[in-house]
Backbone as XML, in Angstrom:
<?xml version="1.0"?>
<chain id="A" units="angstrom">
  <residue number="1" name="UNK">
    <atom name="N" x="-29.874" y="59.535" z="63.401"/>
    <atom name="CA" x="-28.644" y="59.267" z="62.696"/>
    <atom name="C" x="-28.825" y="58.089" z="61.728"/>
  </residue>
  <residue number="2" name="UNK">
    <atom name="N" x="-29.690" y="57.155" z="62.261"/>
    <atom name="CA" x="-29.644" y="56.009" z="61.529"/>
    <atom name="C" x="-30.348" y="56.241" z="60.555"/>
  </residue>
  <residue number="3" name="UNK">
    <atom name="N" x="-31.655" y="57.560" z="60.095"/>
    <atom name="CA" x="-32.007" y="57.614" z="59.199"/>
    <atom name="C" x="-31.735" y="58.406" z="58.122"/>
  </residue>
  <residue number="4" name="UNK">
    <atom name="N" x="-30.731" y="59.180" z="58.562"/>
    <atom name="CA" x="-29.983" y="59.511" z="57.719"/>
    <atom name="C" x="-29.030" y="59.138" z="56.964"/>
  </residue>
  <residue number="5" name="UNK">
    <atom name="N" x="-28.283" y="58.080" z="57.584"/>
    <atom name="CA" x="-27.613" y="56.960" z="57.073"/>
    <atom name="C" x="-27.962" y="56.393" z="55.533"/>
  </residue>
  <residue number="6" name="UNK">
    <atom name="N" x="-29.527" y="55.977" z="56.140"/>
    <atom name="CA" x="-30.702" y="55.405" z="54.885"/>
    <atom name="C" x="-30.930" y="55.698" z="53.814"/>
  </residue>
  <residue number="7" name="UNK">
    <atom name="N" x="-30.729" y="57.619" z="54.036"/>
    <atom name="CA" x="-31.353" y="58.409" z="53.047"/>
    <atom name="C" x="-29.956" y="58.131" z="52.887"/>
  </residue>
  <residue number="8" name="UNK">
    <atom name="N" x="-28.851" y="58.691" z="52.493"/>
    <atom name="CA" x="-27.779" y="58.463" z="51.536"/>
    <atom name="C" x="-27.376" y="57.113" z="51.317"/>
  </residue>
  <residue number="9" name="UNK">
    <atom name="N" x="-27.301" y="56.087" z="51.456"/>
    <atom name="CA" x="-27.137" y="55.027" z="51.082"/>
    <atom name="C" x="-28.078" y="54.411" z="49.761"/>
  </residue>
  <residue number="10" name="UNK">
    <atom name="N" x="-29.756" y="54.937" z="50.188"/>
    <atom name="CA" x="-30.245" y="55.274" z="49.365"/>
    <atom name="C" x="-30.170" y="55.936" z="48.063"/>
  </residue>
  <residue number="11" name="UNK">
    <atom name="N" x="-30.097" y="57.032" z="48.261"/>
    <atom name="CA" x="-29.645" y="58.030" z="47.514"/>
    <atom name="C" x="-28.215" y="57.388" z="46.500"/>
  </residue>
  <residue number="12" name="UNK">
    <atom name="N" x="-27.650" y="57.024" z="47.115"/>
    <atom name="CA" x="-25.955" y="56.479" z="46.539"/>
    <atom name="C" x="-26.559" y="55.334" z="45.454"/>
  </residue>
  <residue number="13" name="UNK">
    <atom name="N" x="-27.272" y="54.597" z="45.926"/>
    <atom name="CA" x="-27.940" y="53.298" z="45.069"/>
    <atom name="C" x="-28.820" y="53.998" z="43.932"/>
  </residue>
  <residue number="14" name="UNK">
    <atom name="N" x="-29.686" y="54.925" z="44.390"/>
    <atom name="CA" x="-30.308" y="55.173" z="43.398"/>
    <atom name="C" x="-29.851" y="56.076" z="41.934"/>
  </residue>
  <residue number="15" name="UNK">
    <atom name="N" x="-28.488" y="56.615" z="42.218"/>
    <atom name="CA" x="-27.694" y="57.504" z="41.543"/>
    <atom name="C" x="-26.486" y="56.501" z="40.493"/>
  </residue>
  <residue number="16" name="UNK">
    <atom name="N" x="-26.462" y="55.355" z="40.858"/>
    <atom name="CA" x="-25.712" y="54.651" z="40.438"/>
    <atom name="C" x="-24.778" y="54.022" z="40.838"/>
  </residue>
  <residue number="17" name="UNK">
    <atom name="N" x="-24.133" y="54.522" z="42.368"/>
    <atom name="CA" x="-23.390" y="53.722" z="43.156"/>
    <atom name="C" x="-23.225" y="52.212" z="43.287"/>
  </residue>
  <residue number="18" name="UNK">
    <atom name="N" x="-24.934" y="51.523" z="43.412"/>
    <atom name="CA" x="-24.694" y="50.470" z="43.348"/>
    <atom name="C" x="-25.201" y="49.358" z="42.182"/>
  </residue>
  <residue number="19" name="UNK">
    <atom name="N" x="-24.747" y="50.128" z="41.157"/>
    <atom name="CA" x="-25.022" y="49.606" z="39.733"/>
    <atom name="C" x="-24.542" y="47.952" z="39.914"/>
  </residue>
  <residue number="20" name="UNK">
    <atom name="N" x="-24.971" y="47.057" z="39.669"/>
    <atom name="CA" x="-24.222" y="45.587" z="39.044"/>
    <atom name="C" x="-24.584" y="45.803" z="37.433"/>
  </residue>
  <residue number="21" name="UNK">
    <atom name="N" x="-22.952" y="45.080" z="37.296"/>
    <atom name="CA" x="-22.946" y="45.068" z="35.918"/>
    <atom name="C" x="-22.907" y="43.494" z="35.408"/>
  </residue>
  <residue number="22" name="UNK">
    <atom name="N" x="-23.728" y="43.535" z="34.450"/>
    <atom name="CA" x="-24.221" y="41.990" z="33.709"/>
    <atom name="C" x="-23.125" y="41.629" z="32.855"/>
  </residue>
  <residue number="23" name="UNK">
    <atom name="N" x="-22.395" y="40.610" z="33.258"/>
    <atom name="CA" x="-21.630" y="40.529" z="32.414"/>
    <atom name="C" x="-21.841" y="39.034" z="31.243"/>
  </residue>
  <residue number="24" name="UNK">
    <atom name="N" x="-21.648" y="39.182" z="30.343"/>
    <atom name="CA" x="-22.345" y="38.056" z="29.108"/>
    <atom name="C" x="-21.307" y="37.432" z="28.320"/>
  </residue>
  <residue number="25" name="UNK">
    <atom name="N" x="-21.349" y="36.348" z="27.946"/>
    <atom name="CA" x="-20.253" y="35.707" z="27.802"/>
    <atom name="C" x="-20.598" y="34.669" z="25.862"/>
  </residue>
  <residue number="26" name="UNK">
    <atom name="N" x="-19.753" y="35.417" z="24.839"/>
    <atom name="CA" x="-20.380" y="34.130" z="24.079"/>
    <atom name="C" x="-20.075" y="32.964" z="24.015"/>
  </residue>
  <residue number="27" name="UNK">
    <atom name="N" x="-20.744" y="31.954" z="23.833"/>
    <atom name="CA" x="-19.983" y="30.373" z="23.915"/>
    <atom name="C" x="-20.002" y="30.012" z="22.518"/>
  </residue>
  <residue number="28" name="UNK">
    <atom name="N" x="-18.836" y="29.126" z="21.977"/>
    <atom name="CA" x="-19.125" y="28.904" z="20.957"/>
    <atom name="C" x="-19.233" y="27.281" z="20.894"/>
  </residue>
  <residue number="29" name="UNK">
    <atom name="N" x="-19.922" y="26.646" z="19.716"/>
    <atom name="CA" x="-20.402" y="25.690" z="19.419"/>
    <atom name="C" x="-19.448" y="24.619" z="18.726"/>
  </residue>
  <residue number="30" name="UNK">
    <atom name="N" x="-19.607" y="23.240" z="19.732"/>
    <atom name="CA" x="-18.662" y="22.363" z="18.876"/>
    <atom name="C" x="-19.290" y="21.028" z="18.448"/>
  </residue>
  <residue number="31" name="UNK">
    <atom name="N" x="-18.657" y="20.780" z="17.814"/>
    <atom name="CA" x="-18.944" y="19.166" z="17.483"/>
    <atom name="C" x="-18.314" y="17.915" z="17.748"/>
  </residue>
  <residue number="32" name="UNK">
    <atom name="N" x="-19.075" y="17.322" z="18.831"/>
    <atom name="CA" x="-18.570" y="16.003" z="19.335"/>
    <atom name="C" x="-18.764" y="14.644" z="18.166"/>
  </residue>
  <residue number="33" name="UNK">
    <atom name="N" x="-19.297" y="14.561" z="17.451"/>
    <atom name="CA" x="-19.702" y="13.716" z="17.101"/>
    <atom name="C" x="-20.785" y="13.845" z="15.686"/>
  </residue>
  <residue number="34" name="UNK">
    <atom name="N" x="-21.221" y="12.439" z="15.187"/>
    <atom name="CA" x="-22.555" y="12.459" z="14.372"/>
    <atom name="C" x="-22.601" y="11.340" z="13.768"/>
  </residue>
  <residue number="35" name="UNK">
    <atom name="N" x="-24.087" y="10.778" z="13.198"/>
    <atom name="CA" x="-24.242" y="9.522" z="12.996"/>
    <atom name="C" x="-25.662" y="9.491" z="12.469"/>
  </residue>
  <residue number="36" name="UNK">
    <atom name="N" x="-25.356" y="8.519" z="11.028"/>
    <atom name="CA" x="-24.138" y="7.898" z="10.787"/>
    <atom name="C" x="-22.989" y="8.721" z="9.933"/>
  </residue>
  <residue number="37" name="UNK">
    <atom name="N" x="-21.675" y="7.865" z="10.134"/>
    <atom name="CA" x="-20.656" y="8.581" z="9.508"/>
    <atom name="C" x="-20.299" y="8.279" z="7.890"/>
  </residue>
  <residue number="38" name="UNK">
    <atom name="N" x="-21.369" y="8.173" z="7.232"/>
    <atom name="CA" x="-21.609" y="7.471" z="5.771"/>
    <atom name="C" x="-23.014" y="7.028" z="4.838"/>
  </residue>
  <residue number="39" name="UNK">
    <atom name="N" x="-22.924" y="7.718" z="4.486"/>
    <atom name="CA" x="-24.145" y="7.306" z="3.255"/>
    <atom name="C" x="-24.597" y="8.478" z="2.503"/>
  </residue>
  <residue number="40" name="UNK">
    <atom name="N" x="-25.278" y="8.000" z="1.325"/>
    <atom name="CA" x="-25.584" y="8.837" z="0.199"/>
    <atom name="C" x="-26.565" y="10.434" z="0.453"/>
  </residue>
  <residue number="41" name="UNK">
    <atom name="N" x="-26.708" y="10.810" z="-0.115"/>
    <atom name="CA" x="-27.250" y="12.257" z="-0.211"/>
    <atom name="C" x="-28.752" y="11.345" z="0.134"/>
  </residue>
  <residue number="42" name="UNK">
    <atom name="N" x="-29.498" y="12.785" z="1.067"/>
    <atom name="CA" x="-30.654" y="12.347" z="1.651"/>
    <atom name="C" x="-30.676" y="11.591" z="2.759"/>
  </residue>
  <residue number="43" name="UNK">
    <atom name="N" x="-29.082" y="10.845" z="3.076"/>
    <atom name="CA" x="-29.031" y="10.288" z="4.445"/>
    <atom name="C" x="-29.335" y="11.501" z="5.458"/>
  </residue>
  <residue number="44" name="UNK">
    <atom name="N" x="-30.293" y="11.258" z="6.795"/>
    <atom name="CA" x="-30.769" y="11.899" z="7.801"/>
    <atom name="C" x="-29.358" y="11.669" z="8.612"/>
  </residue>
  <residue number="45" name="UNK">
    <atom name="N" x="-28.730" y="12.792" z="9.092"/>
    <atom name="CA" x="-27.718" y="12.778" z="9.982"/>
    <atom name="C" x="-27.959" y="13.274" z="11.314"/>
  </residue>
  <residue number="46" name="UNK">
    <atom name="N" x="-27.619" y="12.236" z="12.581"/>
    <atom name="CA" x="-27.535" y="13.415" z="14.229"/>
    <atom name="C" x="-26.529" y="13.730" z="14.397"/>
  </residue>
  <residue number="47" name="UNK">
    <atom name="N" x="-26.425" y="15.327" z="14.404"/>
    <atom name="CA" x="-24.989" y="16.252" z="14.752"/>
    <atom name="C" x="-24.644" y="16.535" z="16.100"/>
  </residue>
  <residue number="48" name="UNK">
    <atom name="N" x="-24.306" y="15.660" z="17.123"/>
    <atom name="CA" x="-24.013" y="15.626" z="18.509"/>
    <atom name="C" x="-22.838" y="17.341" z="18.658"/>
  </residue>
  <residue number="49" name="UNK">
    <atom name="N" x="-23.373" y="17.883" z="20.209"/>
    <atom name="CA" x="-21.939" y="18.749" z="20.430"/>
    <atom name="C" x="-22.463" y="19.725" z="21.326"/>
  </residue>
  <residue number="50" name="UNK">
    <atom name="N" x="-22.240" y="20.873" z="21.645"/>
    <atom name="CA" x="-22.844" y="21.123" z="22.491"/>
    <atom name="C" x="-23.019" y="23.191" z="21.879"/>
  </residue>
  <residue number="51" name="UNK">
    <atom name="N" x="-23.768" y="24.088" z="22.664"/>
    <atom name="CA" x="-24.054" y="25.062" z="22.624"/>
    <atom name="C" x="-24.493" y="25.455" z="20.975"/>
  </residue>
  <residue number="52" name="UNK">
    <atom name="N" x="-25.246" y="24.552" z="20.341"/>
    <atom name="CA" x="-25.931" y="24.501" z="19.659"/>
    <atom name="C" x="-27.303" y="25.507" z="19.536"/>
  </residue>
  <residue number="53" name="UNK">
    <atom name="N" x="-28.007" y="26.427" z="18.875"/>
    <atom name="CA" x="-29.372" y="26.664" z="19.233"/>
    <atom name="C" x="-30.671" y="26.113" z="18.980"/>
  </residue>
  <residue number="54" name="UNK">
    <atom name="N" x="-31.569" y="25.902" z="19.743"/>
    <atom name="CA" x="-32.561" y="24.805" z="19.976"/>
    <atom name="C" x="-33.930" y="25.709" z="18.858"/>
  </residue>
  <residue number="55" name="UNK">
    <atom name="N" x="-33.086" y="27.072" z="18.335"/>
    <atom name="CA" x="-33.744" y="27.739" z="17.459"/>
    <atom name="C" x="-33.440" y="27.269" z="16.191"/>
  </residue>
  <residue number="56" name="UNK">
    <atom name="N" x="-34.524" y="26.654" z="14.942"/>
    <atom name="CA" x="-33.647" y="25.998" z="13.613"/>
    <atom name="C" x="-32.999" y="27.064" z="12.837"/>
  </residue>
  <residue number="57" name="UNK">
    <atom name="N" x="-33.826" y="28.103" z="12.983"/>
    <atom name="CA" x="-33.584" y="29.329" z="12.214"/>
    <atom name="C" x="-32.057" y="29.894" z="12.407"/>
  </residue>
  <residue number="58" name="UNK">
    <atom name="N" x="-31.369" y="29.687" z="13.532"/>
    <atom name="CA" x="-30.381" y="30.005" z="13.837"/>
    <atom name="C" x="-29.385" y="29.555" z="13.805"/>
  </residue>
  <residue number="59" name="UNK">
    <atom name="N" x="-29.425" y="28.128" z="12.987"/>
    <atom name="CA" x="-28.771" y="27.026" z="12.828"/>
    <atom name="C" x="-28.063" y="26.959" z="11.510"/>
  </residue>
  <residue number="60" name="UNK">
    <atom name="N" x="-26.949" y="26.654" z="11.045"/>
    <atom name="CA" x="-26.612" y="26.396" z="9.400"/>
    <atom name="C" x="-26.046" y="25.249" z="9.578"/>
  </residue>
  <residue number="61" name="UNK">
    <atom name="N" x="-26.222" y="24.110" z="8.643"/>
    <atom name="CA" x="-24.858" y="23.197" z="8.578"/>
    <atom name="C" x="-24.870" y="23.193" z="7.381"/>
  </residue>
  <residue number="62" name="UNK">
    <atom name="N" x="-23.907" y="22.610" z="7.001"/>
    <atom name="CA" x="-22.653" y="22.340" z="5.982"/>
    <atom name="C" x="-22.309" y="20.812" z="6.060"/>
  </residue>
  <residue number="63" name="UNK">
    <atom name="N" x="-22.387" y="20.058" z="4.753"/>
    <atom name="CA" x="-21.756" y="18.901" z="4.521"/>
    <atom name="C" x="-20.506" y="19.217" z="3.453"/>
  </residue>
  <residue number="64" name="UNK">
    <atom name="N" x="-19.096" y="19.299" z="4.342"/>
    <atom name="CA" x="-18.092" y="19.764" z="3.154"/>
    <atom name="C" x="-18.323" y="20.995" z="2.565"/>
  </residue>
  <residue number="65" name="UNK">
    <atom name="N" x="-18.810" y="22.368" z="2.725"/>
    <atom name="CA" x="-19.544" y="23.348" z="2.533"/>
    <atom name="C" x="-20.884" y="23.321" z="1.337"/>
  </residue>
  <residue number="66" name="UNK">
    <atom name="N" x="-21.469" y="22.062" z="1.168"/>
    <atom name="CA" x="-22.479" y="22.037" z="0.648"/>
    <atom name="C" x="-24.040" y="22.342" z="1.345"/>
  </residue>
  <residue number="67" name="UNK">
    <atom name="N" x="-25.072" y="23.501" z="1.880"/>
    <atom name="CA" x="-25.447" y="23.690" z="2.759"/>
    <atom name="C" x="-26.829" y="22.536" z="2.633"/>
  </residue>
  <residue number="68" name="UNK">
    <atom name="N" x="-26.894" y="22.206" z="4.021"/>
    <atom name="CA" x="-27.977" y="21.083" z="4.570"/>
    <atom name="C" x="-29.597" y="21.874" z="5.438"/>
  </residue>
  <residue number="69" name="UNK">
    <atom name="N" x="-30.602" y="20.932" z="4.748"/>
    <atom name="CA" x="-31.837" y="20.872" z="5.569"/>
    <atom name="C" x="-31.477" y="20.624" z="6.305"/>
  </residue>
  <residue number="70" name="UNK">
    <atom name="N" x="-32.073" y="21.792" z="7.640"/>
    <atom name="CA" x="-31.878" y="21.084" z="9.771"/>
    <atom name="C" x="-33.840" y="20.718" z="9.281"/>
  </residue>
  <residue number="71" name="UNK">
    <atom name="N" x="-33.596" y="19.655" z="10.275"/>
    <atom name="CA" x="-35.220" y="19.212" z="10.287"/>
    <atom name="C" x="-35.559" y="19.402" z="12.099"/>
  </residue>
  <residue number="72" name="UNK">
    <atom name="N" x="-34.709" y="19.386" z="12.452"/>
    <atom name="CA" x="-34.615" y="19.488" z="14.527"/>
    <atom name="C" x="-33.060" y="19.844" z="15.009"/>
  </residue>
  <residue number="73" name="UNK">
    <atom name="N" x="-33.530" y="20.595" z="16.095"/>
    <atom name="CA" x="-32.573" y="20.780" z="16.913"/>
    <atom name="C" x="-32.415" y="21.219" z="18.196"/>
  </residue>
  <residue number="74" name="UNK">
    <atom name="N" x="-31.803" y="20.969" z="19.118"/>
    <atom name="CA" x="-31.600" y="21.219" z="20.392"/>
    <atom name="C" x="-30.376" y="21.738" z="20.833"/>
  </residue>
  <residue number="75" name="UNK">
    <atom name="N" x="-30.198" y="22.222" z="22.088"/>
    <atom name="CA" x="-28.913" y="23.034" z="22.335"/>
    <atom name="C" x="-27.744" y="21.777" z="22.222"/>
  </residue>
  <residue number="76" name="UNK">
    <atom name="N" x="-27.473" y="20.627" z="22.255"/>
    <atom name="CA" x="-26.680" y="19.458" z="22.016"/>
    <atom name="C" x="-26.919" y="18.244" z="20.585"/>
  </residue>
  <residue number="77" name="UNK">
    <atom name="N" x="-27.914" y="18.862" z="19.974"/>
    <atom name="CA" x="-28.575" y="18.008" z="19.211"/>
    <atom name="C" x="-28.647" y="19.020" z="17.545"/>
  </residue>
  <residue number="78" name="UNK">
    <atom name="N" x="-28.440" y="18.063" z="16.427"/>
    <atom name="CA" x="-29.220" y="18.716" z="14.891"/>
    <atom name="C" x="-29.493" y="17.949" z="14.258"/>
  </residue>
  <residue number="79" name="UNK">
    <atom name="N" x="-30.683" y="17.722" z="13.779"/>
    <atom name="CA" x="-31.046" y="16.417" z="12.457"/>
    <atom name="C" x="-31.538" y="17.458" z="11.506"/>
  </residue>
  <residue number="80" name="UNK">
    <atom name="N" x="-30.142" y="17.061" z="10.507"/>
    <atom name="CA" x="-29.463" y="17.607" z="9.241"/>
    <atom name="C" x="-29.787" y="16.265" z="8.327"/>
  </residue>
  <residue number="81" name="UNK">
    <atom name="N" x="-30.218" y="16.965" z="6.904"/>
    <atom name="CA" x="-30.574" y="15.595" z="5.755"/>
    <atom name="C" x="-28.735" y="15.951" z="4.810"/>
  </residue>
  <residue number="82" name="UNK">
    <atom name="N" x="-28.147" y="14.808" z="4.200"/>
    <atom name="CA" x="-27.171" y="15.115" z="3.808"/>
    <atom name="C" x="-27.441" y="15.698" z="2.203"/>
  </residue>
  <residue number="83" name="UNK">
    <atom name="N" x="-26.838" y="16.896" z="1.806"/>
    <atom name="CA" x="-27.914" y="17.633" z="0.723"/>
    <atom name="C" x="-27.120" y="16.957" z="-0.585"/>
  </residue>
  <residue number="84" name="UNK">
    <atom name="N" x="-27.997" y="17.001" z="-1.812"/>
    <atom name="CA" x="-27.603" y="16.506" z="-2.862"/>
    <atom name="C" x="-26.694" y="17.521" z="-3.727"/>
  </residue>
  <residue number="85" name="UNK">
    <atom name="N" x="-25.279" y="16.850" z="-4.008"/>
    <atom name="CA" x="-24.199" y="17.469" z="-4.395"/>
    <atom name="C" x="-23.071" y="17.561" z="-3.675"/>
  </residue>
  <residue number="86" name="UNK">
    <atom name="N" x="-23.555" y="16.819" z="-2.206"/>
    <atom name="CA" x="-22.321" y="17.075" z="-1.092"/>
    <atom name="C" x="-21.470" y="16.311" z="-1.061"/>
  </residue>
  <residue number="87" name="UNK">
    <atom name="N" x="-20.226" y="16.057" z="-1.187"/>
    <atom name="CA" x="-19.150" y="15.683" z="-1.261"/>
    <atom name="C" x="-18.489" y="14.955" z="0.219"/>
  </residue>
  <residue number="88" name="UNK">
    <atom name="N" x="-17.963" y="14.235" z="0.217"/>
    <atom name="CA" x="-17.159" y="13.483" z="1.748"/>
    <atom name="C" x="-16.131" y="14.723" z="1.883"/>
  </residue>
  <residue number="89" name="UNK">
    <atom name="N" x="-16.140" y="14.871" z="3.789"/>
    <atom name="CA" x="-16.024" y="15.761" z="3.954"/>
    <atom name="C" x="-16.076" y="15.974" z="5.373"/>
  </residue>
  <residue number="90" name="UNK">
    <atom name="N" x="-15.803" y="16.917" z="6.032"/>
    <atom name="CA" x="-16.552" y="17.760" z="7.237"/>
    <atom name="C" x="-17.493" y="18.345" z="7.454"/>
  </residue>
  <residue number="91" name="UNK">
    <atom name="N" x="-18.221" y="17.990" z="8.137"/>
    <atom name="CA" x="-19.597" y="18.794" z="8.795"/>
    <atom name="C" x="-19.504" y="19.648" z="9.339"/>
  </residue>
  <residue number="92" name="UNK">
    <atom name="N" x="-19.724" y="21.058" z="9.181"/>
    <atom name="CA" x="-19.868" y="22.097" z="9.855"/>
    <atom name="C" x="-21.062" y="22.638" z="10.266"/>
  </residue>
  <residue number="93" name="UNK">
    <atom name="N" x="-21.424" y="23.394" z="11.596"/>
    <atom name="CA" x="-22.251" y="23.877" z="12.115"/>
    <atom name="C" x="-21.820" y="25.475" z="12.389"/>
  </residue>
  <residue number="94" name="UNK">
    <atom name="N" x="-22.948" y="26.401" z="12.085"/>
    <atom name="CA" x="-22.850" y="27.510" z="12.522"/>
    <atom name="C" x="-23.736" y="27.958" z="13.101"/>
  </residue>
  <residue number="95" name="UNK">
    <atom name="N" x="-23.422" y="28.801" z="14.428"/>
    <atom name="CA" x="-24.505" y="29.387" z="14.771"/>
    <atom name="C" x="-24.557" y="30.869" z="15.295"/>
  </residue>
  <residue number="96" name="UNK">
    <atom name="N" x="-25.633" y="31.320" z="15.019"/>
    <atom name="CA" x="-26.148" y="32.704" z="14.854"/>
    <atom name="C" x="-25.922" y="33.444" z="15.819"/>
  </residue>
  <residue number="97" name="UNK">
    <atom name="N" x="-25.766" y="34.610" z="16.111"/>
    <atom name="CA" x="-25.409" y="35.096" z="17.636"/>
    <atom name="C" x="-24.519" y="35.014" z="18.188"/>
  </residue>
  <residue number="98" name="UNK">
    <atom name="N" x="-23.337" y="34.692" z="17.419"/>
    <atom name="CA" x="-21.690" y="34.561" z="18.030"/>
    <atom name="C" x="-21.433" y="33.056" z="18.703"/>
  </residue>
  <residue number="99" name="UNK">
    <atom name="N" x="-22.619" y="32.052" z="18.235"/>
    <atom name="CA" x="-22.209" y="31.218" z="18.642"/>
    <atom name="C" x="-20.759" y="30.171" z="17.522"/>
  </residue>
  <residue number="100" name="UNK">
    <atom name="N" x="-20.299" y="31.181" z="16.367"/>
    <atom name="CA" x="-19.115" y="30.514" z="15.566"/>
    <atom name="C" x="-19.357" y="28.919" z="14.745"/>
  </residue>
  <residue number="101" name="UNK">
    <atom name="N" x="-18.279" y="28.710" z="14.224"/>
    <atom name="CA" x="-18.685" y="27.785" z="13.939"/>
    <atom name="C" x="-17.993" y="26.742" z="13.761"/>
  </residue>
  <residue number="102" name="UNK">
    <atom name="N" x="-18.369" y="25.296" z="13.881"/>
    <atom name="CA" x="-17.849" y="24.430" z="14.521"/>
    <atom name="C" x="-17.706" y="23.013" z="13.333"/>
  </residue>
  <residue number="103" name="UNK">
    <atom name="N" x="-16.256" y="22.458" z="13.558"/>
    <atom name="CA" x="-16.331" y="21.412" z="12.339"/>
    <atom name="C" x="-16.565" y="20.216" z="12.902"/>
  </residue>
  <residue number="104" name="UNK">
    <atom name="N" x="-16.395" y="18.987" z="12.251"/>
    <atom name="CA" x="-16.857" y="18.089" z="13.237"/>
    <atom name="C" x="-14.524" y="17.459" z="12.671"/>
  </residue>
  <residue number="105" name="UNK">
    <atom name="N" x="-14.571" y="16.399" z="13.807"/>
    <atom name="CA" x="-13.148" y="16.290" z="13.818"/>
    <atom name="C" x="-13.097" y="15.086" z="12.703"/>
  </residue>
  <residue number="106" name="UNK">
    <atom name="N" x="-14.072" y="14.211" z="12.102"/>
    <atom name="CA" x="-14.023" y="13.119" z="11.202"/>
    <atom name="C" x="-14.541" y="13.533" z="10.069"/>
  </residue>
  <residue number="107" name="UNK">
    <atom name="N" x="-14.248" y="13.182" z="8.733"/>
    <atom name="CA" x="-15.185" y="13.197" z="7.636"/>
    <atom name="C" x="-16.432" y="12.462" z="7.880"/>
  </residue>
  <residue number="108" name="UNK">
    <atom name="N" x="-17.609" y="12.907" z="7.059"/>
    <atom name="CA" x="-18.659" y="12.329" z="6.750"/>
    <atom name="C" x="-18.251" y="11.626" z="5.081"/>
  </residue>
  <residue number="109" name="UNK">
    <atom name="N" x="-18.641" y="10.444" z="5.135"/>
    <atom name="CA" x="-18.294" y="10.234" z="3.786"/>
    <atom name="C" x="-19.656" y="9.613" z="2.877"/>
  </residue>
  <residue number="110" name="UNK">
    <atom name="N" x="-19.717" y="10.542" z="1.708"/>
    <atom name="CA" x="-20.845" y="10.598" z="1.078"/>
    <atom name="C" x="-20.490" y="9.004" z="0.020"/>
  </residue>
  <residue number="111" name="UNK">
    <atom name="N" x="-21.343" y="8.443" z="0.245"/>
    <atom name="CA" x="-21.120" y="7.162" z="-0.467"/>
    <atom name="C" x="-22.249" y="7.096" z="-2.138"/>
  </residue>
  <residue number="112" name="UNK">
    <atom name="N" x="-21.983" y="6.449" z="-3.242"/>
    <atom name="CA" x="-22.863" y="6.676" z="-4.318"/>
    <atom name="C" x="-24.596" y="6.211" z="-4.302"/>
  </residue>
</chain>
């Protein structure tokens, strides 16, 4: 009896009965912070925040929508150069894969 039990329980699992389903969740990316909060084009900026990708390729920022060199980054971390033409403003981050995209809550202010 008991091995018959086996064989359909078996059987039930292997048919799909005991499927688990993966469930996946996107997170999106914010911005805590960055520093410094001022200086001219070519200033090196750290873009603090979190669910960031530690991939550069997957990374965009934005000074005021002027788009920025990432030189590094980590899932909490981006060193962004501030690009020439960018205006004071908000920093935005986007990221690839539904991670959205994220402003920062202060201006950056581009100084002459």
């Amino acid at each position: 009896m008991k091995g018959i039990l086996a064989i359909i329980l078996t059987s039930l699992c292997f048919f799909g009965a005991c499927k688990k389903e993966i469930v996946t969740a996107n997170v999106t990316a914010t911005v805590t912070g960055f520093s410094p909060t001022n200086g001219p084009a070519g200033t090196v900026v750290v873009i603090s925040g979190a669910n960031f990708s530690a991939v550069l390729s997957s990374n965009s920022v934005t000074f005021n929508g002027q788009p920025a060199i990432i030189s590094a980054a980590t899932a909490s971390q981006i060193t962004a150069t501030c690009p020439s033409g960018a205006t004071s403003g908000k920093i935005f981050v986007t990221v690839d894969g539904g991670g959205g995209t994220a402003a920062s809550s202060a201006d950056f202010t581009v100084s002459p």
